[in-house]
MARKOL-718278 format. One record per residue: x, y, z of N, C-alpha, C, O in turn. Coordinates in steps of 0.2 Angstrom, whole numbers, padded with zeros to 4 digits, always signed. Layout:
MARKOL-718278
XYZXYZXYZXYZ ...
//
This chain:
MARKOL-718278
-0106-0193-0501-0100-0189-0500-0095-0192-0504-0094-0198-0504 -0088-0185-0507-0084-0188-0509-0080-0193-0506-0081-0194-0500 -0076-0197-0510-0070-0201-0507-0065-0196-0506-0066-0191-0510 -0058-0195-0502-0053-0194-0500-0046-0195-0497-0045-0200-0493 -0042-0191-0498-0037-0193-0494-0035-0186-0492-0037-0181-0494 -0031-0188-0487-0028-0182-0480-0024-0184-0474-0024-0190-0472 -0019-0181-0473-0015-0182-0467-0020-0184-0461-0026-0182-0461 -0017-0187-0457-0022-0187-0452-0017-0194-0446-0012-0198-0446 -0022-0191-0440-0017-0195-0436-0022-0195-0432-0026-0191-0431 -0020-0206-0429-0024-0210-0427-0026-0209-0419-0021-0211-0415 -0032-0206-0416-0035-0206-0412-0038-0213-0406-0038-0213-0400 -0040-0218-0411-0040-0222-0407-0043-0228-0412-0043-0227-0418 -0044-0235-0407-0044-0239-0411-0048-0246-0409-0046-0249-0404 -0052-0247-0411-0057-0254-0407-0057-0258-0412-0058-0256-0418 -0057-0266-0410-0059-0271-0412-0068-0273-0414-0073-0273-0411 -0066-0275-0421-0072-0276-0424-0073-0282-0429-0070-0282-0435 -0076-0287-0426-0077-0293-0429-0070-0295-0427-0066-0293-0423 -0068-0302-0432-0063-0308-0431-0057-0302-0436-0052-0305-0436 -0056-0297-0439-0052-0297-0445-0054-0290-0444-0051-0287-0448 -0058-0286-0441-0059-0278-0444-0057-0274-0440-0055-0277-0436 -0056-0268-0439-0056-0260-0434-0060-0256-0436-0061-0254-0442 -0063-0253-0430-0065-0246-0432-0061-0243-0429-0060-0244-0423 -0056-0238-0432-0051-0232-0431-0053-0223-0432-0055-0220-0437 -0054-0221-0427-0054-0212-0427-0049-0208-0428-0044-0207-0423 -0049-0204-0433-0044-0201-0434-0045-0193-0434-0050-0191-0435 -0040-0190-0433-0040-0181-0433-0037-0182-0439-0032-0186-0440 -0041-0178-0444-0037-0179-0450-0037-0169-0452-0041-0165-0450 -0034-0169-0455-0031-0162-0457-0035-0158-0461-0034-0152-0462 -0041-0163-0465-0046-0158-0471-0052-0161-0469-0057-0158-0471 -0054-0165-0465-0059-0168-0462-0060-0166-0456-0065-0168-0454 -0057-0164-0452-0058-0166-0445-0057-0173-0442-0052-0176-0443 -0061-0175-0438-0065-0181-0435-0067-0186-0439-0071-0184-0443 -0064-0193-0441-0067-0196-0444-0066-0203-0441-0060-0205-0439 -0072-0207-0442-0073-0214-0439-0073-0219-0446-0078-0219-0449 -0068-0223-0447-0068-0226-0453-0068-0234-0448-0067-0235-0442 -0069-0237-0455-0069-0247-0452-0065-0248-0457-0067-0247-0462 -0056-0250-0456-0052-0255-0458-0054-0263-0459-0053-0266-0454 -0056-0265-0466-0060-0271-0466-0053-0277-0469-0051-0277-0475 -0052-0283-0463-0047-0287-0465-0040-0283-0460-0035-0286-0459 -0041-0278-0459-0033-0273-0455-0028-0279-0452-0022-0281-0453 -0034-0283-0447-0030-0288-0446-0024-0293-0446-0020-0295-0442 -0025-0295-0453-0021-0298-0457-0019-0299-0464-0018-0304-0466 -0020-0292-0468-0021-0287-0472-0011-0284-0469-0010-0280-0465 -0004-0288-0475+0002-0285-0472+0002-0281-0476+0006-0276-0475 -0001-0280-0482+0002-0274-0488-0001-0267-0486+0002-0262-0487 -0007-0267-0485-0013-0261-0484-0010-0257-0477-0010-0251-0476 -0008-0262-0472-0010-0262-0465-0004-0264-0459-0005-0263-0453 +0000-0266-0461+0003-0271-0455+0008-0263-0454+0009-0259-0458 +0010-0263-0448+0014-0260-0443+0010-0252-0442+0012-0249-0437 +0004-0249-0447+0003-0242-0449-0002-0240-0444-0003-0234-0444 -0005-0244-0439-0011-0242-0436-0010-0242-0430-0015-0244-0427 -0006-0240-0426-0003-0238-0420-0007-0230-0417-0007-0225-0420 -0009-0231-0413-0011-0224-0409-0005-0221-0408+0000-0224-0407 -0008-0213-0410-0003-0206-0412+0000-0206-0419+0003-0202-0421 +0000-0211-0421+0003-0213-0429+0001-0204-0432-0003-0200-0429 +0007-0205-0438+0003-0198-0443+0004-0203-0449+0008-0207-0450 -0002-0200-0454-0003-0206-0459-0007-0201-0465-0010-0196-0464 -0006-0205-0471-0008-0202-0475-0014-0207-0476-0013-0213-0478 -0023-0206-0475-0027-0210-0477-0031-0210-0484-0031-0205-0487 -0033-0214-0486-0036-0214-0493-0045-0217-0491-0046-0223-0491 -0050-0213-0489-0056-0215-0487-0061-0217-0494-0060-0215-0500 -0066-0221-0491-0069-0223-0498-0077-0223-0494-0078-0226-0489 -0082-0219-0496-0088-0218-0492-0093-0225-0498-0092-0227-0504 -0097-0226-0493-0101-0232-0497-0105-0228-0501-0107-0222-0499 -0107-0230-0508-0112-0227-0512-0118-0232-0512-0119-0230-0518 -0121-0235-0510-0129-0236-0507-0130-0236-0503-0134-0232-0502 -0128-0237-0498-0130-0238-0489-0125-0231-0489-0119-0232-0490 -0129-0224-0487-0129-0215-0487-0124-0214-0479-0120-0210-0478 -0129-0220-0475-0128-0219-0469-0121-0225-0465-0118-0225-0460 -0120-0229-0471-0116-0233-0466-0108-0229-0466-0106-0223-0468 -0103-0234-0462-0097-0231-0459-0094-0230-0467-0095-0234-0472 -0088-0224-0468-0082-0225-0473-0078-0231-0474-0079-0236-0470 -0075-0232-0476-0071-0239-0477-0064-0233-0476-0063-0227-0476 -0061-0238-0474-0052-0235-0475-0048-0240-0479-0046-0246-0479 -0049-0235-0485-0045-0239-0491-0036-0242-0492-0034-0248-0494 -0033-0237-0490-0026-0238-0489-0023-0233-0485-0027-0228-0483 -0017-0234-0482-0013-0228-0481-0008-0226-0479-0007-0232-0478 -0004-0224-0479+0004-0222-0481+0006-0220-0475+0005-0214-0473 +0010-0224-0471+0013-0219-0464+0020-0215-0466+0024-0216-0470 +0018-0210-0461+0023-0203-0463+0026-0203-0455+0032-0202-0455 +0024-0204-0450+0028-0204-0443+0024-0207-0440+0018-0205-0440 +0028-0214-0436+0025-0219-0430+0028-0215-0423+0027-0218-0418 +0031-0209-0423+0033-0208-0417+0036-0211-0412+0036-0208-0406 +0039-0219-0414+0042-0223-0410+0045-0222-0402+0046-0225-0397 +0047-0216-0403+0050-0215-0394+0046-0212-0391+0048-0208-0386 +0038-0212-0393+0034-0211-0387+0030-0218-0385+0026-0219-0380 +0034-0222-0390+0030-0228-0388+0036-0233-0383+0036-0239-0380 +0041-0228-0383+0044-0235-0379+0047-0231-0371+0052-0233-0368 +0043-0224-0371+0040-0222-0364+0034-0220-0362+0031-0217-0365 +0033-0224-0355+0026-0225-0353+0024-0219-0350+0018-0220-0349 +0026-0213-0349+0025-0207-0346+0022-0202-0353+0017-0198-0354 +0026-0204-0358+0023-0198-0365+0017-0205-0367+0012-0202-0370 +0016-0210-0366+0011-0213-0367+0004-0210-0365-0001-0210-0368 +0006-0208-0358-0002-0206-0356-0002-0201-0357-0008-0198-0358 +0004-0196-0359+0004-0189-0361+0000-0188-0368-0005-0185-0368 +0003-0192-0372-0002-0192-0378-0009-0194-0379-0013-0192-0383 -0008-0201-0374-0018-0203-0374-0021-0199-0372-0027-0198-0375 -0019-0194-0366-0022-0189-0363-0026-0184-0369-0032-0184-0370 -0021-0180-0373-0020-0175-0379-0027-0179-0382-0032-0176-0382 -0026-0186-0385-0032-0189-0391-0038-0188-0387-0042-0184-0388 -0040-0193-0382-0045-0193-0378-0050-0185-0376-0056-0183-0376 -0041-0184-0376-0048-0174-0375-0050-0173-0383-0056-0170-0383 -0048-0174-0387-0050-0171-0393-0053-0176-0397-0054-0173-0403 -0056-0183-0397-0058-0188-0398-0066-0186-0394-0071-0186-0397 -0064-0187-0388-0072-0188-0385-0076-0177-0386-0082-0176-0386 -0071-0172-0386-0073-0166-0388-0077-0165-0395-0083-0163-0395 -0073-0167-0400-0075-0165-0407-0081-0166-0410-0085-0169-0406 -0083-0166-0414-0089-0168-0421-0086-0172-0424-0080-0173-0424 -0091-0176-0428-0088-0178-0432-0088-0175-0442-0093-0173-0445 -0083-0174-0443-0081-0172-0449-0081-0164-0451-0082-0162-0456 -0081-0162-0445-0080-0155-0447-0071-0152-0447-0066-0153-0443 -0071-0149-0451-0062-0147-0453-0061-0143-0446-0066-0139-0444 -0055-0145-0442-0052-0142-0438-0044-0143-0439-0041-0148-0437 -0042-0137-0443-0037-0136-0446-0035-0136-0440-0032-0141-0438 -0034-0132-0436-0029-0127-0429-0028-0131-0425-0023-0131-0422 -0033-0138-0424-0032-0144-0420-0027-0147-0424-0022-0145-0420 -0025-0150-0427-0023-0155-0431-0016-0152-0432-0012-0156-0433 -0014-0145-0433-0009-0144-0432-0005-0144-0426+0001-0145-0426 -0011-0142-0419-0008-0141-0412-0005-0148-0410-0001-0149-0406 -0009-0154-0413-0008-0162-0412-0001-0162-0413+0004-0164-0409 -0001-0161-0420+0004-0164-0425+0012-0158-0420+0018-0159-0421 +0009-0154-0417+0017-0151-0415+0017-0153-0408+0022-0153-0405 +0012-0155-0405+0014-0158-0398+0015-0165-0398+0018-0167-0392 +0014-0170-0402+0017-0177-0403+0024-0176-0405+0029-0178-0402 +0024-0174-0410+0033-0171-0415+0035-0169-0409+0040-0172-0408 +0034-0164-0405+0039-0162-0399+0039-0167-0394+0044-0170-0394 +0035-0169-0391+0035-0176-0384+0040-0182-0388+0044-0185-0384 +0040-0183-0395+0042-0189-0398+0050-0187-0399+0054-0192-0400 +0052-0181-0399+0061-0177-0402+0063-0176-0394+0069-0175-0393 +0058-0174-0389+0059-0172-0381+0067-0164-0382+0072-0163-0379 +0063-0161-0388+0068-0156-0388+0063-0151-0382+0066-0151-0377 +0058-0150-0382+0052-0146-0378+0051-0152-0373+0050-0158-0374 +0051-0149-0364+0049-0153-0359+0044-0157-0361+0041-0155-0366 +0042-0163-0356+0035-0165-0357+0030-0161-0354+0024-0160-0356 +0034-0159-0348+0027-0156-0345+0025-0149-0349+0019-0148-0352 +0029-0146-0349+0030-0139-0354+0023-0141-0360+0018-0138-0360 +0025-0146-0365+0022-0145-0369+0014-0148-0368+0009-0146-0371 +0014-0152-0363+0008-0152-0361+0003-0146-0359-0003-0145-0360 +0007-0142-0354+0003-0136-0354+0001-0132-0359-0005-0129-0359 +0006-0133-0364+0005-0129-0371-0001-0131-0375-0006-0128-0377 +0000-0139-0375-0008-0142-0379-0015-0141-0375-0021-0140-0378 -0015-0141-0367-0022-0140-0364-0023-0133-0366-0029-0131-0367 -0017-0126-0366-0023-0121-0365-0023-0119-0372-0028-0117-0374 -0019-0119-0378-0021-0119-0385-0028-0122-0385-0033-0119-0387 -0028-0129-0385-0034-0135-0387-0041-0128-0382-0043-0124-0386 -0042-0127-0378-0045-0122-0374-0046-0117-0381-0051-0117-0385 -0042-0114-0380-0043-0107-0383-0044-0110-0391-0050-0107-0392 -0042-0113-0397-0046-0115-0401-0052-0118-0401-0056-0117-0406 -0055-0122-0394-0063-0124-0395-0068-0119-0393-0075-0119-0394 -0063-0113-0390-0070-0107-0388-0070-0108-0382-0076-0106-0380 -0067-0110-0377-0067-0111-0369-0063-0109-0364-0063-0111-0358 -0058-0105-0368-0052-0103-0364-0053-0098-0357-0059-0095-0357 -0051-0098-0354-0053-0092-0349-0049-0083-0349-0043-0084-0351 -0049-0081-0348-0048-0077-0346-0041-0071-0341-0041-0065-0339 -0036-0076-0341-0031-0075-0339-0027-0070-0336-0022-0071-0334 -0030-0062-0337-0027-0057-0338-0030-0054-0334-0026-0051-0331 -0036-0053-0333-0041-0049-0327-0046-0054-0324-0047-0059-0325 -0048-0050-0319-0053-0052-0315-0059-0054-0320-0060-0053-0326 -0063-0058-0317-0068-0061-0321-0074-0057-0316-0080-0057-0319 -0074-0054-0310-0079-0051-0306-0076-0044-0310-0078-0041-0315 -0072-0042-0306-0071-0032-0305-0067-0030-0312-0068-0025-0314 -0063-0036-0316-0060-0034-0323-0053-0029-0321-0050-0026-0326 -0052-0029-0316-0045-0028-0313-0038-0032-0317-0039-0037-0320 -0034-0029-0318-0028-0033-0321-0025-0036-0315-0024-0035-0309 -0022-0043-0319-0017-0047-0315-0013-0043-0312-0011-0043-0307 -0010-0038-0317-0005-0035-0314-0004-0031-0308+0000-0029-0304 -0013-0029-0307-0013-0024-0302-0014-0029-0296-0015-0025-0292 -0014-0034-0295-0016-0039-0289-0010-0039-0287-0006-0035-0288 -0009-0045-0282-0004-0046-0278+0002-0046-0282+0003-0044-0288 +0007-0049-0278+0015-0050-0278+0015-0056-0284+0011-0061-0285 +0020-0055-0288+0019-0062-0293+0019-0069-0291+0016-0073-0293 +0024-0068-0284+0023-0076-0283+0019-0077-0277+0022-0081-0273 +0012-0075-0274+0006-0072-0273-0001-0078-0278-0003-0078-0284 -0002-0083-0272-0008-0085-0275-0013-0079-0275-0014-0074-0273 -0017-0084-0280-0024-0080-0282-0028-0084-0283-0027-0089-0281 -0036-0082-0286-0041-0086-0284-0042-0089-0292-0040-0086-0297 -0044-0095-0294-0048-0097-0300-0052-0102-0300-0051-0108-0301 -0060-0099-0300-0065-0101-0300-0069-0106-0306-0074-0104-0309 -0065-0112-0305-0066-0118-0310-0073-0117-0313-0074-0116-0319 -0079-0118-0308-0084-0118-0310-0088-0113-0316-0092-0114-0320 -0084-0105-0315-0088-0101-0320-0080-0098-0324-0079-0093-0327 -0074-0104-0323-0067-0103-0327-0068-0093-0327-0071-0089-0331 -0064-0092-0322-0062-0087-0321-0057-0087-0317-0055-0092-0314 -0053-0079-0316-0048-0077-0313-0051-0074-0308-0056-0073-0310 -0051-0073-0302-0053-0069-0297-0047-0065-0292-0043-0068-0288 -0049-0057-0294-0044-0055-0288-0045-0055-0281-0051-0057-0279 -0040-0053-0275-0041-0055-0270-0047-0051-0266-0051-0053-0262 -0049-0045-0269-0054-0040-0268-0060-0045-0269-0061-0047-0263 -0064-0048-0272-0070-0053-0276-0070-0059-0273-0074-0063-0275 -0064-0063-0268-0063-0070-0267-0070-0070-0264-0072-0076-0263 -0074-0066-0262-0079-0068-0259-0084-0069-0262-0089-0072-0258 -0085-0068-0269-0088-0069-0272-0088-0078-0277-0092-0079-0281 -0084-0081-0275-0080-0087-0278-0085-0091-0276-0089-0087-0274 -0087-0097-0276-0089-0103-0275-0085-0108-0274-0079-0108-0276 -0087-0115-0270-0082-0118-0267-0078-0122-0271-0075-0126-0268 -0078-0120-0277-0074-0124-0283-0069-0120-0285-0071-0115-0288 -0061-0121-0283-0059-0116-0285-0052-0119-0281-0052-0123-0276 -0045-0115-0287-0041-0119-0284-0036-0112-0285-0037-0107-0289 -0032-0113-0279-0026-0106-0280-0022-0107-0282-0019-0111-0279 -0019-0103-0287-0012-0104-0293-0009-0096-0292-0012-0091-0290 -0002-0097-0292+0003-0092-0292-0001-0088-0298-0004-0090-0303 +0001-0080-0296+0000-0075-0301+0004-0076-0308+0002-0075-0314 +0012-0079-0306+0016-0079-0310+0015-0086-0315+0018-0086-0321 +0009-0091-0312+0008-0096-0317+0005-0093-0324+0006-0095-0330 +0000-0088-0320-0006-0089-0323-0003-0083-0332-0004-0083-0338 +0003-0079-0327+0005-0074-0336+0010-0079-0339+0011-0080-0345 +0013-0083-0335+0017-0088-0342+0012-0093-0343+0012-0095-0349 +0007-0097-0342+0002-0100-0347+0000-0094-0354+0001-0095-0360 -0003-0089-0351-0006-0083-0355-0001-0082-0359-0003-0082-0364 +0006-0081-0359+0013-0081-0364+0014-0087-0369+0015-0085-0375 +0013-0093-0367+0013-0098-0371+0008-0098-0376+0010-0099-0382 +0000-0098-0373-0006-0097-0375-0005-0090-0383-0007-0091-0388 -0002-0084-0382-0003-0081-0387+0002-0079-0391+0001-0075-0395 +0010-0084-0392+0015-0082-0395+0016-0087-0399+0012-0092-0398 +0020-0087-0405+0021-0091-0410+0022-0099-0406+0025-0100-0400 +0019-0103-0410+0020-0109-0404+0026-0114-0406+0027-0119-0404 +0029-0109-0410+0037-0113-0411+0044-0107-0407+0050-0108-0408 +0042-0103-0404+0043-0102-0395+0041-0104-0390+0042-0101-0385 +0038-0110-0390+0038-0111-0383+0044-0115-0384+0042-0119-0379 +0050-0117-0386+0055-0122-0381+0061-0113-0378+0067-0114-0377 +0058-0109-0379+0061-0104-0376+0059-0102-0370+0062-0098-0367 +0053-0103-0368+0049-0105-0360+0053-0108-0357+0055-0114-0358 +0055-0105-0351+0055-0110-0344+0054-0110-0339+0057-0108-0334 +0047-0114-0338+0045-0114-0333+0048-0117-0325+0050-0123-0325 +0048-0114-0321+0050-0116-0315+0045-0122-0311+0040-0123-0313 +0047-0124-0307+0043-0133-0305+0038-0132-0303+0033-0135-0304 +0038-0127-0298+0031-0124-0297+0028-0121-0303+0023-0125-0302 +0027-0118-0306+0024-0117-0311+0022-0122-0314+0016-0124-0312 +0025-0126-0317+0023-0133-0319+0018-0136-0316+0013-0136-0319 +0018-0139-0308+0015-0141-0303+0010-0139-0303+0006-0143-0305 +0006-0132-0303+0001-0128-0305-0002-0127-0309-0008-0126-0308 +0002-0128-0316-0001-0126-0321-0006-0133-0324-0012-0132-0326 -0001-0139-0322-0005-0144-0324-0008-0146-0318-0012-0150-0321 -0010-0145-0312-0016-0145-0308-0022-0139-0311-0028-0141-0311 -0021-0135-0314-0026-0130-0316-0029-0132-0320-0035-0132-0319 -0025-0134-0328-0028-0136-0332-0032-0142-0334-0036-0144-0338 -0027-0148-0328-0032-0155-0328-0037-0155-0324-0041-0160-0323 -0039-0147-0320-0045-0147-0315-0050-0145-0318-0055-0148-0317 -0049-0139-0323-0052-0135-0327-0056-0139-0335-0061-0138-0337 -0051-0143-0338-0054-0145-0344-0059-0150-0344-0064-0149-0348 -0056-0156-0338-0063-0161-0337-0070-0158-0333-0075-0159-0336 -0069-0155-0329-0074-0151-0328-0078-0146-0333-0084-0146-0331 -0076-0142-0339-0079-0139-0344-0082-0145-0348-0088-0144-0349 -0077-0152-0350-0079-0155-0356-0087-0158-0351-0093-0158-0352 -0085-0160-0347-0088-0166-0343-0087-0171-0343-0093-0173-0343 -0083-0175-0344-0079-0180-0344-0075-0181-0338-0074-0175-0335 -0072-0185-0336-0067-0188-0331-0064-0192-0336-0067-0196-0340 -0058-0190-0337-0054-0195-0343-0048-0200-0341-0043-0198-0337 -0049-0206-0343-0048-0210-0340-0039-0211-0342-0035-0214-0338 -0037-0209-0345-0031-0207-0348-0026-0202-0343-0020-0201-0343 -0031-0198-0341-0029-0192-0336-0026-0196-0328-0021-0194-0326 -0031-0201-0326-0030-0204-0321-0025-0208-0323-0021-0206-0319 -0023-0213-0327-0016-0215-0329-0011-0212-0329-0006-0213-0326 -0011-0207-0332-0005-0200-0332-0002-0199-0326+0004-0199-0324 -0007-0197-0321-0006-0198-0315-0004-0201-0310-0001-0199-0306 -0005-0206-0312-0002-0213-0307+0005-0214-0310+0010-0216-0306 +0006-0212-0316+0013-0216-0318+0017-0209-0315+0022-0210-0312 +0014-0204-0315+0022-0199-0312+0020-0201-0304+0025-0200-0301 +0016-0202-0301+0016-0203-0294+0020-0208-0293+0023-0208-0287 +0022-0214-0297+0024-0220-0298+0032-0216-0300+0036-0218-0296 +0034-0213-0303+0041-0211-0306+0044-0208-0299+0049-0206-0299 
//
């Protein structure tokens, strides 16, 4: 495989040997890629302050030409945004490990995911400038990240009868949503549900569906109300780890610190 370079921003990072990393990055013409930083350690010219999770960076990879199957090397790389003021709050910290973790343990390796790497790069840029809420833009990234991998649900009709949202209850009027087969459910079919299933205001469910299909440098003209909020991120953190199949450990961190604030 050619050598390359590409934007890309650093997903995560383990300790290897006395002096090496292997680091996972979202990169922008790759997708997914697992490279080993050999020396990162104590390597100041190549490496020193650049490898920080959520970084955006410019990589230069180098694929082995005998050994077909071993890991890339990561040659050099040029940081472009360390993001620093999500690193010196602990609340946008799990917000963003959160965002990697889902798309780290989701993805393939090396396949281009152009839509992903874009949805990253403007939800770190926005948590990191806090012109867009934190919670806001979280919602923003779960049901995009959703709706780019092919798993989005439904939001507008029934998932049994194909009824519109509109035609159901009062806006601020729970409803049903049946985690398990990710559907909407009107009140007519709630008997049809299974016991996995959580109830979100009608009114959540069209401002998710608003952020989901509009230019997404409108969402800081969203304003979600705290109930909405409260909802929305109950929905979507009930909904996604149940699809991916994962319990993500980042999720539970996130959790704790705002239970904690």
């Amino acid at each position: 495989m050619a050598d390359f370079s590409s934007d890309a921003i650093l997903l995560r990072r383990i300790e290897y040997s006395d002096y090496d990393y292997i680091l996972t990055f979202l990169s922008e013409k790759r997708g997914k890629i697992s490279v080993i930083a050999k020396n990162a350690k104590k390597s100041i010219r190549r490496f020193q302050g650049s490898l920080d999770l959520f970084s955006v960076m410019n990589i230069q990879v180098v694929f082995p030409k005998k050994k077909k199957d071993a890991i890339p090397t990561l040659f050099n790389v040029d940081l472009i945004n360390p993001f620093e003021k999500i690193r010196t709050d602990v609340e946008k910290v799990g917000y963003a490990s959160y965002w990697v973790e889902i798309i780290n343990f989701y993805l393939e390796d090396q396949k281009e995911q152009a839509e992903l790497y874009k949805l990253l790069l403007f939800s770190l840029d926005a948590l990191n400038s806090s012109l867009i809420a934190r919670e806001v833009i979280n919602l923003l990234f779960q049901i995009r990240f959703m709706t780019i991998s092919g798993f989005a649900p439904d939001l507008k009709k029934c998932g049994v009868c194909r009824v519109s949202i509109d035609e159901t209850a009062a806006v601020h009027k729970k409803v049903i949503f049946d985690i398990g087969n990710g559907r909407f459910v009107c009140n007519k079919c709630q008997a049809k549900v299974a016991a996995n299933y959580i109830k979100v205001s009608k009114g959540t469910l069209k401002q998710l569906a608003w952020i989901n299909e509009n230019e997404i440098s409108k969402a800081k003209r969203m304003r979600f109300s705290r109930l909405a909020i409260i909802e929305g991120e109950a929905f979507l953190q009930a909904f996604i780890p149940f699809h991916i199949g994962r319990d993500f450990k980042s999720l539970k961190f996130l959790k704790r610190i705002k239970r904690e604030q």
